[in-house]
N, C-alpha and C positions, 0 to 999 in steps of 0.2 A: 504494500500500500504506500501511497505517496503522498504526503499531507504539504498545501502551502505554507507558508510563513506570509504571517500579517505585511501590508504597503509599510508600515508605520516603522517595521525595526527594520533601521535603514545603516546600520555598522554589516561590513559582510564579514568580519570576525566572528560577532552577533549571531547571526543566520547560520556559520558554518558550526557556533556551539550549540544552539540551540537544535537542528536539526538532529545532529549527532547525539545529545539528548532525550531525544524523542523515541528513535530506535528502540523496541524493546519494549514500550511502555503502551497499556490496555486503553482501548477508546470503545465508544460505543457509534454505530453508526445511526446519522441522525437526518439524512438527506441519503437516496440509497446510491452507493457507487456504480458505474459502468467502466468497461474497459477503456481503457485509452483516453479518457476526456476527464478534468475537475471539476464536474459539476456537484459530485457524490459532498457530502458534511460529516465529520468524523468528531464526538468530540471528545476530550483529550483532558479529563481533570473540567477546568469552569473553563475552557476554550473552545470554539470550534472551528478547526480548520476545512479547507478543501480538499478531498483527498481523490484517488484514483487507483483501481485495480485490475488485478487481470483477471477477474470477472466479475457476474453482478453480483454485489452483495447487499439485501435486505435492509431495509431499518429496523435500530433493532437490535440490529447479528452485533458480541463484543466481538471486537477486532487486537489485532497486537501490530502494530509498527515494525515490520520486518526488513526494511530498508531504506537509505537515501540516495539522491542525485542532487545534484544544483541547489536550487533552495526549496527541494519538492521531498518529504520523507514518504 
């Protein structure tokens, strides 16, 4: 799953900790994912990010943060 990082945290030190942070850590899904696209909402403790999967997953389903790219977990 790949979750955004907020417009507003604007340090890319920032971005590169926080994502790396993320990894690992239980969300629930709250907008449902599809493949390839961020439209899905995951959310993540009182946050909720964008996130995206390789496939669809349910509102609802808890999820785990199983990787990063860029500033997308």
């Amino acid at each position: 799953m790949k979750i955004t990082l907020p417009e507003h945290i604007s340090s890319r030190a920032w971005k590169t900790a926080l994502r790396w942070a993320l990894v690992g850590e239980k969300g629930r899904v709250v907008v449902a994912t599809n493949p390839s696209n961020l439209r899905g909402k995951v959310a993540i403790g009182t946050d909720v990010w964008s996130a995206d999967s390789d496939e669809f997953i349910e509102v609802g389903a808890d999820v785990i943060v199983v990787s990063a790219k860029g500033v997308h977990i």
